[in-house]
Structure formats: structure tokens, C-alpha cells
N, C-alpha and C positions, 0 to 999 in steps of 0.2 A: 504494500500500500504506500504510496505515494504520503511525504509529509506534507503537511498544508505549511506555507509558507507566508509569514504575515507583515506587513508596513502600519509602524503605527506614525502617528502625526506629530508629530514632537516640540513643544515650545519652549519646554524649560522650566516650564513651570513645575508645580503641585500635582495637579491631575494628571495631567500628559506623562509626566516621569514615574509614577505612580503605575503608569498604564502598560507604559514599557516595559520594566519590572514584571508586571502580571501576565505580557505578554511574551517575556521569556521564558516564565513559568510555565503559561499554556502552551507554549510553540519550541522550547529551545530556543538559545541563542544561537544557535548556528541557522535558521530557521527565521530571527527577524531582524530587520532594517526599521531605518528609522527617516522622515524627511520634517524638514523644519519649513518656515516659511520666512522672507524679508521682502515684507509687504509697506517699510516705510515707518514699523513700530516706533517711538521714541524710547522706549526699552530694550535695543538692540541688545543687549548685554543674555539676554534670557540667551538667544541663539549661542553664546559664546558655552552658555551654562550646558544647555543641550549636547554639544558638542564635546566638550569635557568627561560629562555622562557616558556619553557612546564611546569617548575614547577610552575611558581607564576599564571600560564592560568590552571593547574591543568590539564594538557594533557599527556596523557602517552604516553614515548619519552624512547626507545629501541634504544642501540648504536652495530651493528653487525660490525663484526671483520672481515677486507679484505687486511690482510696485503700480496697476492701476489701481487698485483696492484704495490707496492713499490719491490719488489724482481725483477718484471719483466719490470718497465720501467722506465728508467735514466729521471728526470727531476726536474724544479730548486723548485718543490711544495712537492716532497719527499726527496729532497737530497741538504743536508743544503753547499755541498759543490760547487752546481750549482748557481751563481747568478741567478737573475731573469734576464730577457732580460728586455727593456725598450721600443725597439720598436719591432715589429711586423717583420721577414722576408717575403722578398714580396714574397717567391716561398715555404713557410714550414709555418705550425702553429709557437705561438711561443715556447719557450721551458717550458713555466708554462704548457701544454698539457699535462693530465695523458693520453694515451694511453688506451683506452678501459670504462674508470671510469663511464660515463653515461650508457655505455649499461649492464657494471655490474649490479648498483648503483640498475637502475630499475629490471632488474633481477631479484638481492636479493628481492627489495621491492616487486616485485608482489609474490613471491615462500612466502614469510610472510604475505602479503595482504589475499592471499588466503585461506593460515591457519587459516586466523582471519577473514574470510566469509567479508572481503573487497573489493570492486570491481573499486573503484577510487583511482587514482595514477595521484598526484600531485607531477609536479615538476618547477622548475624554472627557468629551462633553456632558453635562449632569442636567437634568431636569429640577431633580429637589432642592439643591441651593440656586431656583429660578433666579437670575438675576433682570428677568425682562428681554433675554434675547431667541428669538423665534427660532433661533438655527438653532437651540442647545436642546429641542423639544424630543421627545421618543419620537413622538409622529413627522417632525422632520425627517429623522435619520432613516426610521421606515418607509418612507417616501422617496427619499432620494436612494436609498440600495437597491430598490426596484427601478428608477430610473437609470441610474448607471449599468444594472444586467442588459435593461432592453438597449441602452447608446452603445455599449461595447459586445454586444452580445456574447457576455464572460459571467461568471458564478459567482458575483463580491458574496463575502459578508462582512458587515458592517457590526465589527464588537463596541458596545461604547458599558464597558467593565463599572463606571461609575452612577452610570444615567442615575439610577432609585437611593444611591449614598447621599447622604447632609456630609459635610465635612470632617466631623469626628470620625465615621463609617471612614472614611478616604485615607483616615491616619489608622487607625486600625487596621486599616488593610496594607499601608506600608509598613504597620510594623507585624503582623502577618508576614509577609512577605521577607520581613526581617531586612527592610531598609528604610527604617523610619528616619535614621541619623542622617540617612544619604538626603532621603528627600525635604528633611530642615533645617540643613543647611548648605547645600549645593545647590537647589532651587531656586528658580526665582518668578514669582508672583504677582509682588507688588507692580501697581500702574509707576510708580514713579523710579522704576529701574533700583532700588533695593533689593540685594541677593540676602536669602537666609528667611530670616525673621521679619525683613522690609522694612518700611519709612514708619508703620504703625497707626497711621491716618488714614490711608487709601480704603476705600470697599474692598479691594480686593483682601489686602491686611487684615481688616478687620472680620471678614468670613475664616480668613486662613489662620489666627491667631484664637478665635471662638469656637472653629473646629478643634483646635489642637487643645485646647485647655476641657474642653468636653472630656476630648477623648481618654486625656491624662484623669482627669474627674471620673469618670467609669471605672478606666483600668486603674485604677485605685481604691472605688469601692468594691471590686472584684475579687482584688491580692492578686492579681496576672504577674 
């Protein structure tokens, strides 16, 4: 039987590095790659992060070039002159929203996946910590794996390991996984390019910092 061979989507972050990890576990490393994106972020540094990861795990990590993404949509994640918003509006995503990035993202990945006789596509995107963006939905990602079978007429599946975890669930599972260390303090999350722990301000911090102390708050009432 033939091994399945998988690409996961890699930014550097929390999730995504997380996913890799779990995607070694399911696939072997000999088994998966990894592709990043430089779409014009102002936290380039994530890519530097990603990259490092695959280096010292010895995982071949490709960084493909998608700087329309930043041409065509105003927001505070490509354009250093937008602050980030801090809360949520209750009637619009918030403005850290790239416009279109996840339905790119996997696009690219699977038009490369298939090149490279890959047929699993991992990504990280979560539903339960909703932050308001439409691409991170279950029914997105089911929607679009049925659309990339019929454009390439090829077998994707589309793992996304995190979709129904809050973010304690995400640390629990990196230290399952028994890289808890790796992924808090090699990672990087925060909107304002802070590796580790971050700036401690950003939404993104502040999700990543209230999952982590949840999760130490369980595995403490547990004795783990």
C-alpha cells in the first residue's frame, strides 16, 4: 500500500506548527513537507520561524510568493499603517481579515501538493476560537476540498487537526504531542511580529496567552 503523503500550510505560528507536529505523527516525516506563504505580512519574521522548525525536524519547507493578496486588500496584517483593532465588530470580521488568504493559501498548496504526487493538505485553521473570519469555517474547508477534486480532478483531503479545539485543546495537544516547549517559544503569533510569548496586547496574544494558562489551569487540576 502506497503511503499517503501530506503538505501542511505553514506560518509559524501556534496552530500551523502544532499541525505539522501532528502531521508527522499521522504521516511520518519522511512523508511530509511543509509550504509557507509571503503575501506582504508585516510579520515576516513568522516565515523565518517556520523555517527554522523544518530545519532543525529536517522537513522540506518551500516559501511561495503571493504578494496580490497585499495589492488587493486594505488591512491592519499587511499594512503597517492600519492598527490592529482590539475588539471584534459585532456586524464585520475584524480588520486583521486578509480577504481571500485561506482559499488562496490552499489553492496554491494543493496546485504544489499535486506536483509533488501529495494528496493531504493540512491546515490549521479553527472554527471554535471564531475570530470572524469566513475562510477558518468547517463548511468552508468542506466546500473548497470538493472544489479542488473537481478543478484538478485529484483525491485532496483536506485535514484541518484543530477546527472543534479553543486554544487550551491546541496546547494540550502540543504537549501530547510532546512539543509544547517547541511551540512556546519558537513560534510566532503575535500581529505585531513578537516571537514566543508576543507583545501581550494583540488579539492574537491575548487568545494565545488564555489558551495557555487554561490549559496549565487543567493540567494542574488533573496532577498530569
Amino acid at each position: 500500500m502506497t503511503e499517503k503523503k501530506a503538505l501542511v500550510v505553514l506560518s509559524g505560528g501556534q496552530d500551523s506548527t502544532t499541525c505539522l507536529f501532528w502531521a508527522i505523527g499521522e504521516f511520518g516525516k519522511e512523508n511530509v513537507a511543509a509550504v509557507g506563504f509571503d503575501y506582504g505580512q508585516r510579520h515576516m519574521a513568522e516565515l523565518e520561524c517556520a523555517a527554522k522548525i523544518c530545519g532543525d525536524l529536517r522537513v522540506r519547507f518551500e516559501v511561495i510568493s503571493t504578494p496580490i493578496i497585499n495589492e488587493l486588500s486594505a488591512n491592519s496584517l499587511t499594512r503597517a499603517d492600519i492598527p490592529v483593532e482590539k475588539e471584534k465588530p459585532e456586524d464585520a470580521p475584524p480588520n486583521s481579515f486578509v480577504e481571500g488568504r485561506n482559499l488562496l493559501f490552499l489553492s496554491y498548496a494543493a496546485i504544489y501538493a499535486k506536483t509533488h504526487g501529495m494528496t493531504e493538505l493540512v491546515t490549521g485553521v479553527c472554527e471554535t476560537d471564531f475570530s470572524g473570519y469566513p475562510d477558518c469555517r468547517d463548511i468552508f474547508v468542506k466546500s473548497l476540498n470538493v472544489t479542488l477534486n473537481l478543478a484538478m480532478d485529484y483525491r485532496f483531503v483536506i485535514h484541518t487537526p484543530l477546527m472543534w479545539l479553543d486554544k487550551a485543546d491546541t496546547w494540550a495537544l502540543a504537549d501530547k504531542l510532546g512539543v509544547l516547549d517547541i511551540i512556546k517559544k519558537e513560534t510566532l503569533t503575535c500581529y505585531n511580529g513578537v516571537k514566543g510569548d508576543g507583545c501581550g496586547d494583540c488579539p492574537a496574544c491575548f487568545l494565545r496567552r488564555r489558551g495557555f494558562d487554561e490549559y496549565m489551569k487543567r493540567k494542574g487540576n488533573s496532577d498530569v
